[in-house]
C-alpha positions in Angstrom: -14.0 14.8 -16.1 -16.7 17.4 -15.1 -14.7 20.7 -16.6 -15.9 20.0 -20.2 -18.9 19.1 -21.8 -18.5 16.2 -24.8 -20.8 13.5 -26.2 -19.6 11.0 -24.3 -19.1 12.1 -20.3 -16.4 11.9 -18.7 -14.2 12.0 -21.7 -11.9 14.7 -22.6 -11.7 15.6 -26.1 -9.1 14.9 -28.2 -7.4 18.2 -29.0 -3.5 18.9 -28.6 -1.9 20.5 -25.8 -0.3 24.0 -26.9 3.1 24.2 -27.3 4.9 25.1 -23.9 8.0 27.2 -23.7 11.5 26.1 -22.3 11.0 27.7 -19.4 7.6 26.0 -18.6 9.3 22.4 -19.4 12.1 23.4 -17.2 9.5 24.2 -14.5 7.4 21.2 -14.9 10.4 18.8 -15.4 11.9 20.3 -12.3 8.5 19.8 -10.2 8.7 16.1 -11.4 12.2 15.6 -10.3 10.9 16.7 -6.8 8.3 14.4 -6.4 10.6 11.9 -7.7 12.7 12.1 -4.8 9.6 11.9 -2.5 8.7 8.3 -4.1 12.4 7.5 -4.5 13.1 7.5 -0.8 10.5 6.1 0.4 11.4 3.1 -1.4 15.2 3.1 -1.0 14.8 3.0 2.3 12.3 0.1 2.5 14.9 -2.4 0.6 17.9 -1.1 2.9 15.7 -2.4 6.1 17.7 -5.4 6.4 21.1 -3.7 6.5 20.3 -0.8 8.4 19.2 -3.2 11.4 22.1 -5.2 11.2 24.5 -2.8 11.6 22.8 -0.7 14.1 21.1 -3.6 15.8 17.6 -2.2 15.5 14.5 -4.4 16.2 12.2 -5.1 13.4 9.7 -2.8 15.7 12.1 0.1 15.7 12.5 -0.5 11.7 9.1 0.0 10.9 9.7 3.8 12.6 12.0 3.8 10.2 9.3 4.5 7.1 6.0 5.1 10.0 8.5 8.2 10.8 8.4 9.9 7.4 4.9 8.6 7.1 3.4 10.8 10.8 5.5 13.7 9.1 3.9 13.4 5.7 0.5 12.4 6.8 0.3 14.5 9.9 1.1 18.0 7.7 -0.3 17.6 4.1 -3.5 19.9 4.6 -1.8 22.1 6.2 1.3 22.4 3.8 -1.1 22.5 0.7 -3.1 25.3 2.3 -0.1 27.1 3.6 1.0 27.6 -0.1 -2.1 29.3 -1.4 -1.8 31.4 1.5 1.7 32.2 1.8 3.1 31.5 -1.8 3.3 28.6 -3.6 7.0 29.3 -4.6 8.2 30.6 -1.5 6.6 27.6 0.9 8.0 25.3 -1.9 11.9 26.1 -2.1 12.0 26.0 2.1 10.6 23.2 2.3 12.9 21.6 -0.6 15.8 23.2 1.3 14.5 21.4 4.7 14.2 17.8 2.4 17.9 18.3 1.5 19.4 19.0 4.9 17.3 16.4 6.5 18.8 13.9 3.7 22.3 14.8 4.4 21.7 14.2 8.2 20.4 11.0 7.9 23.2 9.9 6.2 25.5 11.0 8.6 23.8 9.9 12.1 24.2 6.0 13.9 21.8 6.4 16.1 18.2 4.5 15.7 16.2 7.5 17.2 18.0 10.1 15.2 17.7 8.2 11.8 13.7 8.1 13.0 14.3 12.1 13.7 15.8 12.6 10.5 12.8 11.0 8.2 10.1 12.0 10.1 11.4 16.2 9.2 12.2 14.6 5.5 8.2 13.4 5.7 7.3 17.2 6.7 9.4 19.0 4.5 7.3 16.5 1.4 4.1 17.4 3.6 5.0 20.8 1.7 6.7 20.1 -1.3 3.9 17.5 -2.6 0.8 19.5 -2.4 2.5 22.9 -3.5 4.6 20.8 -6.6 0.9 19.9 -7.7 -0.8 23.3 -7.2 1.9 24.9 -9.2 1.4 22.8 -12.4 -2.5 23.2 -11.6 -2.6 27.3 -11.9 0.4 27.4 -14.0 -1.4 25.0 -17.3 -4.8 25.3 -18.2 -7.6 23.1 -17.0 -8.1 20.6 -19.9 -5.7 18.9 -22.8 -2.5 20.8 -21.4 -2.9 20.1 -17.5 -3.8 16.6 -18.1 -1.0 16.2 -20.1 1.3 18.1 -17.4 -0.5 15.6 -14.2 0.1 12.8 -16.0 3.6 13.4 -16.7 4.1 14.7 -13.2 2.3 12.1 -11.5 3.9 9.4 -13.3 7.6 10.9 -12.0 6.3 10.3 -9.0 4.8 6.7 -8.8 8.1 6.1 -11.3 10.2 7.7 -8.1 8.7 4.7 -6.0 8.9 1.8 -8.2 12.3 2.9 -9.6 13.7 3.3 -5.9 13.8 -0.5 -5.7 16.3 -0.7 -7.9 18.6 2.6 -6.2 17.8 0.8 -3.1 19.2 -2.5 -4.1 22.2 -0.8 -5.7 23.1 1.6 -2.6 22.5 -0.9 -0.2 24.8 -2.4 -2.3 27.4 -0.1 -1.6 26.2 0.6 2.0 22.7 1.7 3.2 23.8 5.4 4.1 23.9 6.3 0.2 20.3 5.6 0.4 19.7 8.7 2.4 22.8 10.8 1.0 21.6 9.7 -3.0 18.9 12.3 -2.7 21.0 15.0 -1.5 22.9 16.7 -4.8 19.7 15.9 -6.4 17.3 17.9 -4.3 20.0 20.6 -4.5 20.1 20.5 -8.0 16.5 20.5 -8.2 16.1 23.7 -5.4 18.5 26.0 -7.7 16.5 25.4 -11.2 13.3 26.0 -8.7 14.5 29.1 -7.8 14.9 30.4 -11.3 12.2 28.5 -12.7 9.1 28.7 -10.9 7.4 31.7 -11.0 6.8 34.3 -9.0 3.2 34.4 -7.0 1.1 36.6 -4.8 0.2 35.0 -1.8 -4.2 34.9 -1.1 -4.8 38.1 -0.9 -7.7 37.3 1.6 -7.9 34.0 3.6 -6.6 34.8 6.9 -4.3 32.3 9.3 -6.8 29.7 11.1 -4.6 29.4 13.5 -6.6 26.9 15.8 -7.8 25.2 12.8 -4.3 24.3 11.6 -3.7 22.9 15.2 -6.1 20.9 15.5 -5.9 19.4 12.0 -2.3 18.7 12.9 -2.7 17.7 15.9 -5.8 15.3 14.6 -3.8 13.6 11.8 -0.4 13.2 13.8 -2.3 11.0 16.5 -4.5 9.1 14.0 -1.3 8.3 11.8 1.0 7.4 15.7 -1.7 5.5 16.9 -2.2 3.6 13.6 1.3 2.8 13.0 1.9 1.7 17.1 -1.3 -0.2 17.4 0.1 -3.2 15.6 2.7 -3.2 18.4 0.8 -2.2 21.6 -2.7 -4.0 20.6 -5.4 -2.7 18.8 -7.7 -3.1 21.7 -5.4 -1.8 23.9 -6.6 1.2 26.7 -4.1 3.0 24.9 -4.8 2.8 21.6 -9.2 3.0 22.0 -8.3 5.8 24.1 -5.7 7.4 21.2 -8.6 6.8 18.9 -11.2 8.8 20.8 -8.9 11.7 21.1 -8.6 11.7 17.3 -12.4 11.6 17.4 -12.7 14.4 19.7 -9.5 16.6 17.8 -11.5 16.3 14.2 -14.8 17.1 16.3 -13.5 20.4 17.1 -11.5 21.1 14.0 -15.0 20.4 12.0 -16.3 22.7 14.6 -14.2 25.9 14.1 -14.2 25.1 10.4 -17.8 25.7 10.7 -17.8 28.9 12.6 -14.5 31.0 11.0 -14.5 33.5 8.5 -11.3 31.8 6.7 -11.0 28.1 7.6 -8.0 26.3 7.1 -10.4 23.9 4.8 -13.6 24.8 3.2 -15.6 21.6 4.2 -18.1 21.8 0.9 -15.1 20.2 -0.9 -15.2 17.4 0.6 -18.7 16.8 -1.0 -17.3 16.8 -4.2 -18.0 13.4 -5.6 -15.4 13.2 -7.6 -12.2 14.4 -5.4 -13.8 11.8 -2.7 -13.5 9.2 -5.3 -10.3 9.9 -6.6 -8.9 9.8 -2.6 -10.7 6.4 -1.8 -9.0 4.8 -5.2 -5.6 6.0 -4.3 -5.6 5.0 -0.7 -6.3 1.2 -2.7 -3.7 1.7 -4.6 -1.1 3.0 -2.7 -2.2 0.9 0.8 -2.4 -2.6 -1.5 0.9 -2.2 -3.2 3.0 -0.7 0.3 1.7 -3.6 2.0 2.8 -6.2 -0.8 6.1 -4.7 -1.2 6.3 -5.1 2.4 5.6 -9.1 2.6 7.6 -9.6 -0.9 10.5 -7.0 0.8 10.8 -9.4 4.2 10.1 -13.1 2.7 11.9 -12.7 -0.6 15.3 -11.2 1.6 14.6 -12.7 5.0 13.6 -16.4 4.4 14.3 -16.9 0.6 18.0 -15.2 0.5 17.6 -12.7 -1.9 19.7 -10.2 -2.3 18.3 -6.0 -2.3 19.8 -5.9 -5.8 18.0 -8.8 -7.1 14.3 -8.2 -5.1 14.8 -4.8 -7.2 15.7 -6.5 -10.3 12.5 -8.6 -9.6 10.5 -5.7 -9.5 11.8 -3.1 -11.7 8.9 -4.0 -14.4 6.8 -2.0 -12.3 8.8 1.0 -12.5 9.1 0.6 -16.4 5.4 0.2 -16.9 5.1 3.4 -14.7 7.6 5.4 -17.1 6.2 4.2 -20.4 3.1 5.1 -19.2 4.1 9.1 -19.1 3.9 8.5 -23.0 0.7 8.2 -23.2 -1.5 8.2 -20.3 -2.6 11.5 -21.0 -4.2 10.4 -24.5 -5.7 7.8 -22.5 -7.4 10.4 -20.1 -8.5 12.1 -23.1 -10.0 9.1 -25.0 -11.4 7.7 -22.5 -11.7 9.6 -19.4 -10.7 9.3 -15.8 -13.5 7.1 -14.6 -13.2 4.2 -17.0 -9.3 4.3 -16.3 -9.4 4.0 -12.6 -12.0 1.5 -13.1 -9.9 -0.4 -15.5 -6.1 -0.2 -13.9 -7.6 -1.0 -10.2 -9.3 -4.2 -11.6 -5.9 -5.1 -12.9 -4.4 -4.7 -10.3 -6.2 -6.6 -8.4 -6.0 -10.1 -10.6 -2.0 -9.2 -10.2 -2.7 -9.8 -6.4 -4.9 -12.6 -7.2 -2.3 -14.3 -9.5 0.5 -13.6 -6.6 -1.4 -15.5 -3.9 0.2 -18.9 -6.3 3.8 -18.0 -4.4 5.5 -20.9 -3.0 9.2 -21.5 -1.4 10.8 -22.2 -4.6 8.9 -19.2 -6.7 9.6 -19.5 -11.0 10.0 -16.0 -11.7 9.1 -16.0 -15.1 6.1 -18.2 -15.1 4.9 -17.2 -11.3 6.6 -13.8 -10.0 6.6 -11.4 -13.8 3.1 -12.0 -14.5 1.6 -10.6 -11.6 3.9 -8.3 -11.4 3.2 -7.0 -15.0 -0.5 -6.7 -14.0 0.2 -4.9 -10.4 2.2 -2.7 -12.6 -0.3 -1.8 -15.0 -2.6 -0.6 -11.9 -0.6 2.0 -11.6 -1.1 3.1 -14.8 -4.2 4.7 -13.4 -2.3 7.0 -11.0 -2.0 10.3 -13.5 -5.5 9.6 -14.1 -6.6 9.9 -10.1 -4.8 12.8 -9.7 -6.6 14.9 -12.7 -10.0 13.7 -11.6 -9.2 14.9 -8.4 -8.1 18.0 -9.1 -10.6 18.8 -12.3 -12.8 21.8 -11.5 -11.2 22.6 -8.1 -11.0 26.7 -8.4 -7.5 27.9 -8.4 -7.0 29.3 -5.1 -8.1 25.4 -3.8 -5.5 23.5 -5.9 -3.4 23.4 -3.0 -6.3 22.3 -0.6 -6.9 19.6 -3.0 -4.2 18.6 -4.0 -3.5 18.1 0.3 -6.8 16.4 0.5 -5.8 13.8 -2.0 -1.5 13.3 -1.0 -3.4 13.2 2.4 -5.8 10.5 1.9 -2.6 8.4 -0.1 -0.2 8.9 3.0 -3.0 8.6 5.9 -4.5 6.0 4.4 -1.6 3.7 2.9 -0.3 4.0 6.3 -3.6 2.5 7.7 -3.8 -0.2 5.6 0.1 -1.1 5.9 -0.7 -1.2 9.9 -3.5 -3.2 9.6 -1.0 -5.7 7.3 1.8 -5.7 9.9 -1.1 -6.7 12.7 -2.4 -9.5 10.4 1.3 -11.2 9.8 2.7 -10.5 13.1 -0.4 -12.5 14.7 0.5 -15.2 12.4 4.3 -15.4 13.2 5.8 -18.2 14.1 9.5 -18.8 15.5 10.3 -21.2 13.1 12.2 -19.5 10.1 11.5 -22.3 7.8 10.1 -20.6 4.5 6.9 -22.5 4.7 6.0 -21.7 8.0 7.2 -17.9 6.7 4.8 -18.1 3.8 1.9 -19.2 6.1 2.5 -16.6 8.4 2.2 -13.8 5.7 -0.6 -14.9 3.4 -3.2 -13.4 4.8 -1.3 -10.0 4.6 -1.8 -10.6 0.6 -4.8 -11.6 0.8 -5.6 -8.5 2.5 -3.6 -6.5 0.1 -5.4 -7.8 -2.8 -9.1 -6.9 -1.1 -8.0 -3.4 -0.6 -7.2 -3.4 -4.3 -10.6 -4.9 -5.3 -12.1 -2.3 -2.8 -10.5 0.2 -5.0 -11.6 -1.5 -8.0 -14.6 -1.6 -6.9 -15.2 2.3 -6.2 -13.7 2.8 -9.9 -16.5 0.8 -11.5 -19.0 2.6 -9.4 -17.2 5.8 -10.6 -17.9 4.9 -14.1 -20.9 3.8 -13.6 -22.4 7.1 -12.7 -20.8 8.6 -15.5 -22.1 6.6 -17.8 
């Protein structure tokens, strides 16, 4: 951490967070919930694939919309969302957008139509463009930089990777029942969560200077929408494609401009010196490893283990529900972690773990052991994201308080932006490999080099936390 000065660098020192009121547990806890739902649907939705085509008779192309949707929304509107709430009010831009999440859910569980599903997540993946970076900014100016934010992040941040792992098993369950409670689950829940907001969550003055860069929030939009589209339909139309090199150099020439105006007004939408902190750079390269390696391996395990092996969504999310546990026992402690250790030698740590769980995974065959072949790499993959509380506090560690929300949207961005990336890149690598024979071998053939893939990300990441320590050290 660069906020405080100790013996050893990077390490926090060990003194206890204050005590914190009801009402700021009820806040925080509250926050968490929210996020929760923002991991939790993601997931849900990715086990109910199956079902959801069936029924409507989707192809697996139209499916993928299905989580690229929420994915354009999300990815496309994160800087702008977290710099819309230092500006506006990080309460008010937080309970409309929390208002647009639960309308959006209830929608999607009400609609049969393929295009209007894809509708309905790609306004749930603005409405968390918002809620996200504003959640994290509000815990950031609302707990003081040090023992009690790092303590506040790691709980918060663990809600949320323990709202991804832990929608496997809601997602095997709905699906269950019938895929639509996988969109209608989150609905009394986000309502739940927007009435204890409203009385919890205090008050705020909006920037009192800062201005509206109107042309920079365009282009930035703009800019991220097209890179996310042309990422996610690249894999379908061809990577080398007139289309998608000419999609590309229109990003180029958005983010050109956007760096441009940044450059030249008084209040830009992003104040490009933070991008040359070290450490916020860092933090966003080791959770686009995370989160890209892990999506992409869920994605391969989701289609091979249901598709060709027969497993059902309830007992894929059986399979993996160690992650999710590891996730929530890790809220216990990984705070105390942070401050016995610090961030770098965490991330360092967790992402070479993660890794070897990829490595040890690369052993599957058609007739998997699950206790001798399947749990130990998923123990390990699950113990990477022990290190997820830990990226989010470097991140945000010494970011003035009328940034958090910048931040905060430079690091959710660089999770959704790049995960979605390195997922496309995944779906490119199996679907050249794909064969019309279903038989599980041919299956497995076809999507090894998608985990092998996978697990370089993850040493990539690995790789960028040892470097992190390094210089600490």
């Amino acid at each position: 951490m660069t906020s405080t000065i100790t013996a050893n660098p990077g390490v926090e020192p060990e003194v206890a967070a204050p005590d914190w009121s009801p009402r700021l547990w009820g806040m925080l806890i509250t926050l968490c919930i929210v996020l929760f739902l923002d991991g939790l649907d993601v997931s849900m939705i990715g086990v109910a694939l199956p079902s959801i085509g069936s029924e409507l008779d989707l192809s697996t192309a139209t499916l993928q919309w299905l989580v690229s949707g929420y994915v354009l929304g999300y990815g496309g509107l994160l800087l702008l969302g977290g710099r819309t709430a230092d500006l506006l009010g990080r309460r008010k831009v937080f309970l409309a957008a929390l208002a647009v999440f639960a309308v959006a859910s209830l929608a999607g569980g009400l609609v049969s139509s393929g295009p209007l599903l894809i509708l309905t997540r790609f306004v749930k993946g603005l409405a968390a463009a918002f809620t996200a970076p504003t959640g994290l900014s509000i815990i950031t100016t609302n707990f003081a930089e040090g023992p009690a934010r790092n303590k506040a992040l790691s709980i918060y941040t663990v809600f949320g990777a323990g709202g991804y792992s832990s929608g496997l098993l809601f997602g095997g369950l709905m699906t269950g029942v019938g895929w639509r409670w996988t969109f209608l689950l989150p609905v009394p829940i986000a309502i739940a969560a927007l009435i204890a907001a409203s009385r919890l969550v205090p008050k705020d003055r909006p920037a009192e200077e800062g201005g509206h860069d109107i042309l920079g929030a365009i282009l930035s939009t703009a800019g991220m929408l097209l890179l996310v589209y042309t990422v996610v339909t690249a894999p379908e139309v061809g990577w080398v494609t007139a289309r998608t090199l000419g999609s590309f150099a229109a990003v180029l020439a958005l983010f050109a401009a956007f760096v441009a105006v940044e450059n030249r007004v008084r209040y830009p939408l992003i104040r490009l010196g933070i991008l040359r902190k070290a450490s916020l750079v860092r933090a966003s390269l080791a959770i686009i490893a995370v989160g890209g390696s892990y999506f992409s391996w869920q994605f391969i395990v989701t289609l091979y283990f249901q598709d060709t092996l027969g497993w059902s969504p309830l007992k894929l999310a059986l399979g993996l529900l160690p992650v999710g546990l590891l996730v929530a026992l890790s809220a216990v402690f990984s705070d105390k972690l942070v401050a016995r250790f610090g961030t770098p030698a965490i991330i360092a740590v967790t992402g070479i773990v993660m890794a070897v769980g990829y490595l040890m995974f690369l052993r599957l065959d058609t007739s998997p052991s699950y206790l001798t072949m399947i749990l130990p790499a998923v123990l390990l993959i699950g113990i990477g994201w022990i290190g997820f509380p830990a990226i989010n506090i470097q991140a945000t560690a010494g970011i003035d308080d009328d940034e958090q929300g910048l931040a905060a949207g430079v690091l959710q961005t660089a999770m959704q932006v790049g995960a979605a990336i390195v997922l496309a890149v995944t779906t490119a690598i199996i679907s050249s490999g794909h064969t019309a024979s279903a038989a599980p071998a041919a299956m497995l053939d076809a999507y090894r080099p998608g985990l092998i893939f996978a697990m370089a990300v993850a040493i990539a990441g690995a790789l960028v936390g040892v470097i992190g320590y390094a210089r600490r050290s």
